[in-house]
C-alpha positions as a Markdown table, in Angstrom:
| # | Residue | x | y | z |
|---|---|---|---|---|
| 1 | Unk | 16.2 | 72.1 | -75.0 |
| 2 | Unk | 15.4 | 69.0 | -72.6 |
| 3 | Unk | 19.0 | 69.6 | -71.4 |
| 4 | Unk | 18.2 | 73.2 | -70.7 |
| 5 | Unk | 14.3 | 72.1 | -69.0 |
| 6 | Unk | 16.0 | 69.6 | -66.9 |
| 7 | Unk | 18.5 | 71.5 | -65.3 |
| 8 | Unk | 15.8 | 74.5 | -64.4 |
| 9 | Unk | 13.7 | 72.2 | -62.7 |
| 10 | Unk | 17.2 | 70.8 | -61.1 |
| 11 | Unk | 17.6 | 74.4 | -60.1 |
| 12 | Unk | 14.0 | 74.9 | -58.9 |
| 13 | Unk | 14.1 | 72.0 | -56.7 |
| 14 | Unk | 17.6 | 72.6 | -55.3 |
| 15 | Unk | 16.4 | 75.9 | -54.1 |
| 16 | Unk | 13.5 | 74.8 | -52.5 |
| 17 | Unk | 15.3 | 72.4 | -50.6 |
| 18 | Unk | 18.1 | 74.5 | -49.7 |
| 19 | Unk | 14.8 | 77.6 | -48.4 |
| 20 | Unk | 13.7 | 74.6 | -46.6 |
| 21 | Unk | 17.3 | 73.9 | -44.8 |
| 22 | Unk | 17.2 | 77.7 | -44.0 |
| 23 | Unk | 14.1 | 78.1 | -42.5 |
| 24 | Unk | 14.2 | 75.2 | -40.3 |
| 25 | Unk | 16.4 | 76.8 | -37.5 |
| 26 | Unk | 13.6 | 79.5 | -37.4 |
| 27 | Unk | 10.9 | 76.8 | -37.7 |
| 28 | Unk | 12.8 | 74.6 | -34.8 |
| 29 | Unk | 13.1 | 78.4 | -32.8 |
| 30 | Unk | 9.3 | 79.0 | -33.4 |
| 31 | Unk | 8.3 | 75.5 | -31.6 |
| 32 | Unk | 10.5 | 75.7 | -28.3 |
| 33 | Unk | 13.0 | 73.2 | -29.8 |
| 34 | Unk | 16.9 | 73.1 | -30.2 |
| 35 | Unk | 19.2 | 72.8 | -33.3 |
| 36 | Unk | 19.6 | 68.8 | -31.0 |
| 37 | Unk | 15.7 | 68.6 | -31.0 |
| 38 | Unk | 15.4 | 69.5 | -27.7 |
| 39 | Unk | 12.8 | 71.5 | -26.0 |
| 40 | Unk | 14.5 | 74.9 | -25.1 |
| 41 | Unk | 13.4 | 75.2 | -21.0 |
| 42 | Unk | 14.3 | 78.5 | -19.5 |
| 43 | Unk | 13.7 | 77.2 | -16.3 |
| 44 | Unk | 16.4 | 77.1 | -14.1 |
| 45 | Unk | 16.5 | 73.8 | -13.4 |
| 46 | Unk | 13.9 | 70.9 | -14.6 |
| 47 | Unk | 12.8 | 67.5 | -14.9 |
| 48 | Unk | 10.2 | 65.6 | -17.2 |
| 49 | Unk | 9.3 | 62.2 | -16.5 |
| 50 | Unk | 7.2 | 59.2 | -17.8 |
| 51 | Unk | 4.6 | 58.5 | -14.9 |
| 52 | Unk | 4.1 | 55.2 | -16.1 |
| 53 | Unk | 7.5 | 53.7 | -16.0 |
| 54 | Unk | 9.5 | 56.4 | -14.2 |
| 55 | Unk | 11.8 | 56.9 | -17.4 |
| 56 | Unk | 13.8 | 60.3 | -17.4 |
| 57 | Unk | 12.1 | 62.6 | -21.0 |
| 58 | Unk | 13.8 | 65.4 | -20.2 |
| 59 | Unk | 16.1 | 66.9 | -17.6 |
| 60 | Unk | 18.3 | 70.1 | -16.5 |
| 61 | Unk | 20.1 | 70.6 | -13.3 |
| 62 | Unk | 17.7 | 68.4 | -11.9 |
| 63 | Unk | 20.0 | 67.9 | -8.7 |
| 64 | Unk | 20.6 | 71.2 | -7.8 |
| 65 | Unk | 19.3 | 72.3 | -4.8 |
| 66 | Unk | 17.0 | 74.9 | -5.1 |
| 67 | Unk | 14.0 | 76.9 | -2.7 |
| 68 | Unk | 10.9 | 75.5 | -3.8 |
| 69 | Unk | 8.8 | 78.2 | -2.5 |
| 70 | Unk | 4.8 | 77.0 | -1.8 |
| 71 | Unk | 5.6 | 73.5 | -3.6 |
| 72 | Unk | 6.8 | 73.1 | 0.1 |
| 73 | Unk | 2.5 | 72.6 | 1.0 |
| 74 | Unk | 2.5 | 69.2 | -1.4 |
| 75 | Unk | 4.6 | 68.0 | 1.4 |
| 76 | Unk | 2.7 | 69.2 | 4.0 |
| 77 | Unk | -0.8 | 68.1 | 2.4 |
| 78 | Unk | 0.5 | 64.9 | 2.4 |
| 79 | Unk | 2.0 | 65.0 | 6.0 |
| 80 | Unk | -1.8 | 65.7 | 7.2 |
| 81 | Unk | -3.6 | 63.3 | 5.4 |
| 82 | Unk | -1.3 | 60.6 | 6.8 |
| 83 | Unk | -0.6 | 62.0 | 10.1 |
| 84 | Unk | -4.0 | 63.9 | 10.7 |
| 85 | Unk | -7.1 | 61.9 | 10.7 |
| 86 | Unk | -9.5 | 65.0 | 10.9 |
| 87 | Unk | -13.3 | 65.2 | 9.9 |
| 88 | Unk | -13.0 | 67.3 | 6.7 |
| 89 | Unk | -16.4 | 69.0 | 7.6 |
| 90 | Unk | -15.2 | 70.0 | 11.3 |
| 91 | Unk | -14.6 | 73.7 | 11.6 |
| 92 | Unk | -11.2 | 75.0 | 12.7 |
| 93 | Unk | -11.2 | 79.1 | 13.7 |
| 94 | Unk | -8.7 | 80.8 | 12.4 |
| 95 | Unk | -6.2 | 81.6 | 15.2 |
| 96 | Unk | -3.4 | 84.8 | 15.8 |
| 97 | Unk | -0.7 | 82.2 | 15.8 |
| 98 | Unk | -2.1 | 81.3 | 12.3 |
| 99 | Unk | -1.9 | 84.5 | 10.9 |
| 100 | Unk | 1.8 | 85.2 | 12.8 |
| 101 | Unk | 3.3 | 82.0 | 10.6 |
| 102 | Unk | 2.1 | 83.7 | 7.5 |
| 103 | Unk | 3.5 | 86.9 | 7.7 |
| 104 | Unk | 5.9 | 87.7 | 4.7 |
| 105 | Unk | 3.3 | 86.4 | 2.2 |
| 106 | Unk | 0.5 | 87.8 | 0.0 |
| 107 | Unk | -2.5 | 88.8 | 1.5 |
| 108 | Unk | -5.2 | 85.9 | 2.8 |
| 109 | Unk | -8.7 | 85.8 | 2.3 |
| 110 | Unk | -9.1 | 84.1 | 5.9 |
| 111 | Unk | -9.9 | 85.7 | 8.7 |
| 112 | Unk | -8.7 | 85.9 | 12.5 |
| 113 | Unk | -11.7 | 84.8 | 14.6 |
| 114 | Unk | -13.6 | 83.3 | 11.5 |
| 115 | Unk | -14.1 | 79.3 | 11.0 |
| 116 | Unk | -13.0 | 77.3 | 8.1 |
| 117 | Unk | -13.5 | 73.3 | 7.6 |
| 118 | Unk | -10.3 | 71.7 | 7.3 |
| 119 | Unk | -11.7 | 70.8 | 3.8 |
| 120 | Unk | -12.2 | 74.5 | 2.9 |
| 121 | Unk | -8.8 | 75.0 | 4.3 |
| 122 | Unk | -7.2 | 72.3 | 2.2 |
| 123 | Unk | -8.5 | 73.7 | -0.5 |
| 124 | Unk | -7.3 | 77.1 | 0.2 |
| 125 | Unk | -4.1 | 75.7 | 0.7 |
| 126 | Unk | -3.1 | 73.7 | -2.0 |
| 127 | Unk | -5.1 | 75.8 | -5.2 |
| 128 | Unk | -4.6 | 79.6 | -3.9 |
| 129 | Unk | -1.6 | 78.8 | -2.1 |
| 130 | Unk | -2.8 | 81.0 | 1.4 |
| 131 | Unk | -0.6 | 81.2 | 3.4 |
| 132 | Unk | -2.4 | 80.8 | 6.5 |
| 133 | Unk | -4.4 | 77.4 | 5.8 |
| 134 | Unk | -1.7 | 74.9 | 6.3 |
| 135 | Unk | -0.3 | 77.0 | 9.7 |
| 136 | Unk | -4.1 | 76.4 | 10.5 |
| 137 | Unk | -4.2 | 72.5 | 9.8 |
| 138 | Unk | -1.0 | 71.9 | 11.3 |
| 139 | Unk | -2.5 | 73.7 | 14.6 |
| 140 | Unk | -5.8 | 71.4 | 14.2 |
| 141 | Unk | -3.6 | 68.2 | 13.9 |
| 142 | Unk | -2.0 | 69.4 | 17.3 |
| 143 | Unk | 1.5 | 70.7 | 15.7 |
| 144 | Unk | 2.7 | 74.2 | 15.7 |
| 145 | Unk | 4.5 | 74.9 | 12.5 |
| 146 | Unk | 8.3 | 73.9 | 13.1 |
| 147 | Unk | 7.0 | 70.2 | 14.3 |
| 148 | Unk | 4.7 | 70.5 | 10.9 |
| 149 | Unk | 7.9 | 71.2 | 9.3 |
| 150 | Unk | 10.0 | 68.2 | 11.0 |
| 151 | Unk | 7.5 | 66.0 | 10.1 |
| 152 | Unk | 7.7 | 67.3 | 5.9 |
| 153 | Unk | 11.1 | 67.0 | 6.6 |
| 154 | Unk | 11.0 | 63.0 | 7.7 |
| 155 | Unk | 8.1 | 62.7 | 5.0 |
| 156 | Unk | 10.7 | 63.4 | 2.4 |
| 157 | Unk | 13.3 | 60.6 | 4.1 |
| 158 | Unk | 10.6 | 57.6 | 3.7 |
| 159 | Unk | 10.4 | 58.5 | 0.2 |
| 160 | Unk | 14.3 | 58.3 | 0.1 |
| 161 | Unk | 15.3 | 62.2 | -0.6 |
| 162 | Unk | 18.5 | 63.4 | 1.0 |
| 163 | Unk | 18.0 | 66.9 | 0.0 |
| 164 | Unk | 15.0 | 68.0 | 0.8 |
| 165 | Unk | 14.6 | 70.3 | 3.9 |
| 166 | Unk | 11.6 | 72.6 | 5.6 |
| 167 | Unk | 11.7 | 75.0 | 8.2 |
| 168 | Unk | 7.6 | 76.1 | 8.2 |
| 169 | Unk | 5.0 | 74.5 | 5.7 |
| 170 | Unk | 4.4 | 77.6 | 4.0 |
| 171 | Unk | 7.7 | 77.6 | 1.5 |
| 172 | Unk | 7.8 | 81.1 | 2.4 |
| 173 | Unk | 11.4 | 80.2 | 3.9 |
| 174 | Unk | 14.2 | 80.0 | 1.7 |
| 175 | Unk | 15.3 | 77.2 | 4.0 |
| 176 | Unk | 12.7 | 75.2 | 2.7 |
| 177 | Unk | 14.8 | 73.3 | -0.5 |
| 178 | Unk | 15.0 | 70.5 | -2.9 |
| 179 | Unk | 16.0 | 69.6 | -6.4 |
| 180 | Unk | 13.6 | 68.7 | -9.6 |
| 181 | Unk | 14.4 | 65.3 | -8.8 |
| 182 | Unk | 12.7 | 65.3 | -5.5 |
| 183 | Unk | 9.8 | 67.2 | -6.2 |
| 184 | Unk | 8.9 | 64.7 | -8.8 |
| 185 | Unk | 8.6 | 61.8 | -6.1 |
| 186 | Unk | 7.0 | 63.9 | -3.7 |
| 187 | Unk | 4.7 | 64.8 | -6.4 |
| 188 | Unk | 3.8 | 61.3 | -7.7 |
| 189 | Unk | 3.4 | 60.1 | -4.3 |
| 190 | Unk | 0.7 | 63.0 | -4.0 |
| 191 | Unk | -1.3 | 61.9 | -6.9 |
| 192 | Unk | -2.1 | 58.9 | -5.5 |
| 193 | Unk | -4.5 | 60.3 | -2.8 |
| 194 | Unk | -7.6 | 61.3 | -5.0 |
| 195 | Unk | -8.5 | 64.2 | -2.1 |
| 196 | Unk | -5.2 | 66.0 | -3.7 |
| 197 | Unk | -5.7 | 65.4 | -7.0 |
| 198 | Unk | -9.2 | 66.6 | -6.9 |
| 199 | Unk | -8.6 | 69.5 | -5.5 |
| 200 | Unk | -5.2 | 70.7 | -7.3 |
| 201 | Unk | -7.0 | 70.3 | -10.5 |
| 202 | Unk | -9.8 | 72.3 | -9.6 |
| 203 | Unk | -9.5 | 76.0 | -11.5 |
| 204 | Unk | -12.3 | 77.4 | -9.0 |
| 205 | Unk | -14.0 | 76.6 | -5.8 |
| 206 | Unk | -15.9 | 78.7 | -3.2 |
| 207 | Unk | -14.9 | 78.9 | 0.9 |
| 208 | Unk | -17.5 | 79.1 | 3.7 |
| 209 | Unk | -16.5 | 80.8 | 6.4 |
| 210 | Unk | -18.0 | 80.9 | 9.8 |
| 211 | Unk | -18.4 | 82.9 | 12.7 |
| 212 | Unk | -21.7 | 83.7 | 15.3 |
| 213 | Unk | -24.1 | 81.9 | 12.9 |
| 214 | Unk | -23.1 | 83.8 | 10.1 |
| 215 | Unk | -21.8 | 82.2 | 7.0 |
| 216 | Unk | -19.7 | 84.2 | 4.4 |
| 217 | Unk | -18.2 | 82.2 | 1.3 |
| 218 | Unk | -15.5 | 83.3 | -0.5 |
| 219 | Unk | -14.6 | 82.2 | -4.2 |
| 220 | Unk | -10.8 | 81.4 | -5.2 |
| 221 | Unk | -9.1 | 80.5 | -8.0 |
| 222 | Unk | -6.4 | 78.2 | -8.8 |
| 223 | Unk | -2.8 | 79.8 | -9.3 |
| 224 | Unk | -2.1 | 77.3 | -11.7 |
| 225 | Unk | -3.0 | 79.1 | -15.3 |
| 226 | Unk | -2.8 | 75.1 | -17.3 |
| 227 | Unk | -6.5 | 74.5 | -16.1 |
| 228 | Unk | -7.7 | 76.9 | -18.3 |
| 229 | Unk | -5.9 | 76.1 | -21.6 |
| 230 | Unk | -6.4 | 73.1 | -23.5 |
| 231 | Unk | -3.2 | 71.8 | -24.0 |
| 232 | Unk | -3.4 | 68.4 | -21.5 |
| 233 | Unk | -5.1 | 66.8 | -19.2 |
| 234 | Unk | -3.9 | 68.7 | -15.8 |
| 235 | Unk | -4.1 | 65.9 | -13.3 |
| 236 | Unk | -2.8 | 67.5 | -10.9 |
| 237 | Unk | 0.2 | 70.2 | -9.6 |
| 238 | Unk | 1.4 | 73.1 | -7.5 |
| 239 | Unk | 2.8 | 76.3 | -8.3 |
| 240 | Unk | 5.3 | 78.5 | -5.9 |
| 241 | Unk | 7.3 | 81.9 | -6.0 |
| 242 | Unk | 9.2 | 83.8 | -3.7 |
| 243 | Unk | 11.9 | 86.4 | -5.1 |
| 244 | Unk | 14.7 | 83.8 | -4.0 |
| 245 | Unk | 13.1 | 80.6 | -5.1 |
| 246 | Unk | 11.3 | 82.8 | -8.3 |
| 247 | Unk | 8.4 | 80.9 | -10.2 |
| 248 | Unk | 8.2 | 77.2 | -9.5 |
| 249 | Unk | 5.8 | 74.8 | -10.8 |
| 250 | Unk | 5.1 | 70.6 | -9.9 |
| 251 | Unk | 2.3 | 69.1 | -12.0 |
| 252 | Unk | 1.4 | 66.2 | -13.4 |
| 253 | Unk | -0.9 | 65.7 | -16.9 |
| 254 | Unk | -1.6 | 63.7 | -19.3 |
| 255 | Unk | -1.1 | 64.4 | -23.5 |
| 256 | Unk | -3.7 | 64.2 | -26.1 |
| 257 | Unk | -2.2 | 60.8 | -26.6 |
| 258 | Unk | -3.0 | 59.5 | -23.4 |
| 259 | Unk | 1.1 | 59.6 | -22.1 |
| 260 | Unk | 0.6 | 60.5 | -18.9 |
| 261 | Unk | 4.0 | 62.7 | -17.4 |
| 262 | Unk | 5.1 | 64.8 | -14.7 |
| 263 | Unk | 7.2 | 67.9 | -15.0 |
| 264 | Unk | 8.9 | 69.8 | -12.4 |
| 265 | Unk | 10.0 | 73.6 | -13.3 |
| 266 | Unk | 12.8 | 75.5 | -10.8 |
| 267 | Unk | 13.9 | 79.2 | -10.7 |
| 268 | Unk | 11.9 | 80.5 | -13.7 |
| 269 | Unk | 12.3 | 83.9 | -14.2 |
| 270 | Unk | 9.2 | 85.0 | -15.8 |
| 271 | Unk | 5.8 | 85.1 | -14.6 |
| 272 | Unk | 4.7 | 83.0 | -17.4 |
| 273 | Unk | 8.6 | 81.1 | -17.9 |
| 274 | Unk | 7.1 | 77.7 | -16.4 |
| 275 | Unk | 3.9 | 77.5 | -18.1 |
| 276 | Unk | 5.4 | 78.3 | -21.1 |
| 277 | Unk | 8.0 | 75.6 | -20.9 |
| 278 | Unk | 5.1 | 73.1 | -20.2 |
| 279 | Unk | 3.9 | 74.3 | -23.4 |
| 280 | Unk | 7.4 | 73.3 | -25.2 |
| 281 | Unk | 7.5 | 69.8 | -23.3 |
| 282 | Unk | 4.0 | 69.1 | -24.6 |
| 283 | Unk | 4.7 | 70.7 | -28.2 |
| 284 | Unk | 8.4 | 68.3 | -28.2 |
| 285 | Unk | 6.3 | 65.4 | -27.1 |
| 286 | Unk | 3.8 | 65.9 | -30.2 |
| 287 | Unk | 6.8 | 65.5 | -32.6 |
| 288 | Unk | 8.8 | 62.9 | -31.0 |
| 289 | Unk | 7.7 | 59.5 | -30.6 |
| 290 | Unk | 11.4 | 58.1 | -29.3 |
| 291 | Unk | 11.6 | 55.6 | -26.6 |
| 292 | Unk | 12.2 | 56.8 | -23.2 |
| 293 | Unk | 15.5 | 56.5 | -22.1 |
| 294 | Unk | 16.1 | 53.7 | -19.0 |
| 295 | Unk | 17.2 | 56.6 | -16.8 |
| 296 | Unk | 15.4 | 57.1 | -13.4 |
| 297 | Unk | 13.4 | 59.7 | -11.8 |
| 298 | Unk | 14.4 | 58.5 | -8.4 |
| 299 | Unk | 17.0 | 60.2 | -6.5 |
| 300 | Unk | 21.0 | 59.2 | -6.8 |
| 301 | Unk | 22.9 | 57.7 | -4.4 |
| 302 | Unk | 25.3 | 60.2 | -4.0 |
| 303 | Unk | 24.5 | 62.0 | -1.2 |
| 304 | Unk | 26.8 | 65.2 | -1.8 |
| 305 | Unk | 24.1 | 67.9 | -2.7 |
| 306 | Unk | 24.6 | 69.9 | -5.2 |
| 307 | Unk | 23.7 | 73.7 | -4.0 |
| 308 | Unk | 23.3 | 76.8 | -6.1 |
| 309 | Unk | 24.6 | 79.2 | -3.5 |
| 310 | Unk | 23.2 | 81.8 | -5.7 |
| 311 | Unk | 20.2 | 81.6 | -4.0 |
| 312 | Unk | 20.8 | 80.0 | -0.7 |
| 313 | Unk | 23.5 | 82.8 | 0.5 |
| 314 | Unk | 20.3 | 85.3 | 1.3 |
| 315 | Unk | 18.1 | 82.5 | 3.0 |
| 316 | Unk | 17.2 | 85.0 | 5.9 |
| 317 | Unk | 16.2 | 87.8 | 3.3 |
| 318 | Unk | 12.6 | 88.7 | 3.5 |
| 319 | Unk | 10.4 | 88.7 | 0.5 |
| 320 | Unk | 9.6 | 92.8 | -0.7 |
| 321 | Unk | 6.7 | 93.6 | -0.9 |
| 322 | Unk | 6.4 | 93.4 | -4.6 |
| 323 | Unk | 7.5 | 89.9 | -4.7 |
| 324 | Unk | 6.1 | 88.6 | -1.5 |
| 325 | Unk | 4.2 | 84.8 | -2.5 |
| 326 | Unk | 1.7 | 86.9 | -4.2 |
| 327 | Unk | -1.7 | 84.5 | -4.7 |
| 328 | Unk | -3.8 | 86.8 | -5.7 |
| 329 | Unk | -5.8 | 85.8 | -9.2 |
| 330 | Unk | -4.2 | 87.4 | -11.8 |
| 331 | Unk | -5.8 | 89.1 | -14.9 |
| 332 | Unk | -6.6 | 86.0 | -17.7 |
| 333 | Unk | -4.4 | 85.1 | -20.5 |
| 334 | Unk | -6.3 | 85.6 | -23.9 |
| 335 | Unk | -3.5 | 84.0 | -25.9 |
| 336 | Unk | -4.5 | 81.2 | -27.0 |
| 337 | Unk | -0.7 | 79.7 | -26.0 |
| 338 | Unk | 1.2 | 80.8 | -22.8 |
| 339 | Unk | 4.0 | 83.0 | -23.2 |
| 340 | Unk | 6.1 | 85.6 | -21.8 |
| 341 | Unk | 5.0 | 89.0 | -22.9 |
| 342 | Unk | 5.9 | 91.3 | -19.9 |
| 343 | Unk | 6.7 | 88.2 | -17.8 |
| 344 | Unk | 8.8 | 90.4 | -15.4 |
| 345 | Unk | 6.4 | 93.2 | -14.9 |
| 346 | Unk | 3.6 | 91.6 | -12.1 |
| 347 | Unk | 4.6 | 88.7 | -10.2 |
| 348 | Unk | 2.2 | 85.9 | -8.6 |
| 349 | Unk | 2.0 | 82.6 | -6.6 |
């Protein structure tokens, strides 16, 4: 009889453990992570990085060249405040050529003939991602939009990146490339400078524009949905899409236990891909607690690109107009996660 008790409580056990083994897969599957315990990205290409030591989390085609849509106006931003020692309360009216360099993208909520400060514009530029605010800067700061461009260009030279080029500021140009890699130093060289960081984590803010006296402000909202959810500390980021570049996202945050990373998404195909995969990095991050590996987040040396002709063969194609760098606010996510419920069906900055 104790024979016969053991071995059903033998049996009992085994099968629990062996339900367990089952479901794990599913459980794994559930939480964004891999049979290998790795996050499942659906990016095209990525890189997650350590800001405090530069050590490589997480990384997937990093080094393939890719458009990187509006990320291109972190580059910029950072052109003009080193380049462009303007009074951020002096008024710059918006100007034809402005609105010329913007053509192909979403509509703006700045007007030909009316005033902006080159704060407001800033602002504009770098949370709703309109197009015409960084044409407008550049003009302020005495450039026309290909020397704006040359300048990003040699920007991304002193911080040691072969593979970064720009043809406008805008990232409307599929011309305007770079890998994962890159982006990540061109983003943690942009949250250094508090003006960027303050205003890329902003969710809203509210434009005054000016014209005859009259004063007319104008609320936006940040493209970047991770402001709203509570899932880390957004310090900072940029989001991008163009039909050949798709849904791009640069942002910096820092986790509920204070490690503070950076995480660069490429050629997501889903509205909601990237923002979703920064849920599955932060979710992988909560389980793991495995030291970084020594890799670097700084570029190679090899200086042989390479290029995902995929989407560089139509560089001269022109965004349609249902994928044009759309940057207008889209309706709010209720879930209480990210995901990518009818990703494919609306498409946005």
């Amino acid at each position: 009889m104790v024979l016969c008790r053991l071995y059903l409580q033998m049996s009992v056990v085994t099968a629990a453990l062996l339900v367990l083994d089952a479901s794990a897969p599913a459980l794994a599957k559930s939480a964004g992570i891999d049979r290998d315990g790795k996050p499942q990205i659906k990016s095209a290409t990525a890189l997650v990085i350590d800001l405090k030591n530069d050590a490589v989390l997480y990384e997937k085609d990093a080094d393939l060249v890719r458009p990187i849509a509006s990320i291109s106006k972190v580059f910029a931003a950072l052109v003009y405040l080193e380049e462009c020692k303007l009074d951020p309360d002096a008024l710059h009216e918006m100007s034809p050529a402005n609105r010329d360099a913007a053509r192909g993208g979403d509509k703006t909520k700045l007007t030909t003939g009316w005033s902006y400060s080159h704060k407001d514009l800033l602002h504009a530029a770098l949370m709703r991602s309109d197009n015409r605010a960084m044409p407008a800067l550049s003009e302020a700061c005495g450039m026309d939009p290909a020397t704006m461009a040359h300048k990003m260009t040699l920007k991304a030279r002193k911080l040691g990146l072969t593979k970064t080029f720009f043809q406008e500021p805008d990232g409307l140009s599929a011309a305007n490339v770079s890998t994962a890699r890159e982006v990540m130093v061109a983003l943690r060289d942009a949250i250094k400078f508090p003006t960027l960081t303050e205003i890329m984590s902003k969710q809203n803010y509210e434009i005054i524009a000016h014209k005859d006296g009259r004063l007319r402000p104008l609320k936006i909202r940040n493209t970047d949905r991770l402001l709203s959810k509570n899932l880390a500390q957004i310090l900072g980021g940029k989001t991008g899409y163009t039909d050949i570049a798709r849904y791009c996202l640069a942002i910096a945050a820092r986790t509920f236990s204070n490690r503070e990373v950076g995480m660069v998404f490429l050629g997501a195909e889903g509205r909601f891909t990237r923002f979703a995969d920064f849920t599955r990095i932060i979710k992988w991050l909560e389980t793991t607690d495995k030291p970084a590996t020594a890799a670097t987040a700084r570029p190679p040396t090899d200086q042989s690109p390479k290029i995902d002709e995929t989407v560089l063969r139509t560089e001269d194609r022109t965004p349609s107009k249902a994928g044009k760098n759309a940057i207008s606010e889209v309706p709010k996510v209720t879930a209480p996660e990210l995901n990518e419920q009818n990703a494919d069906q609306e498409q946005d900055e």
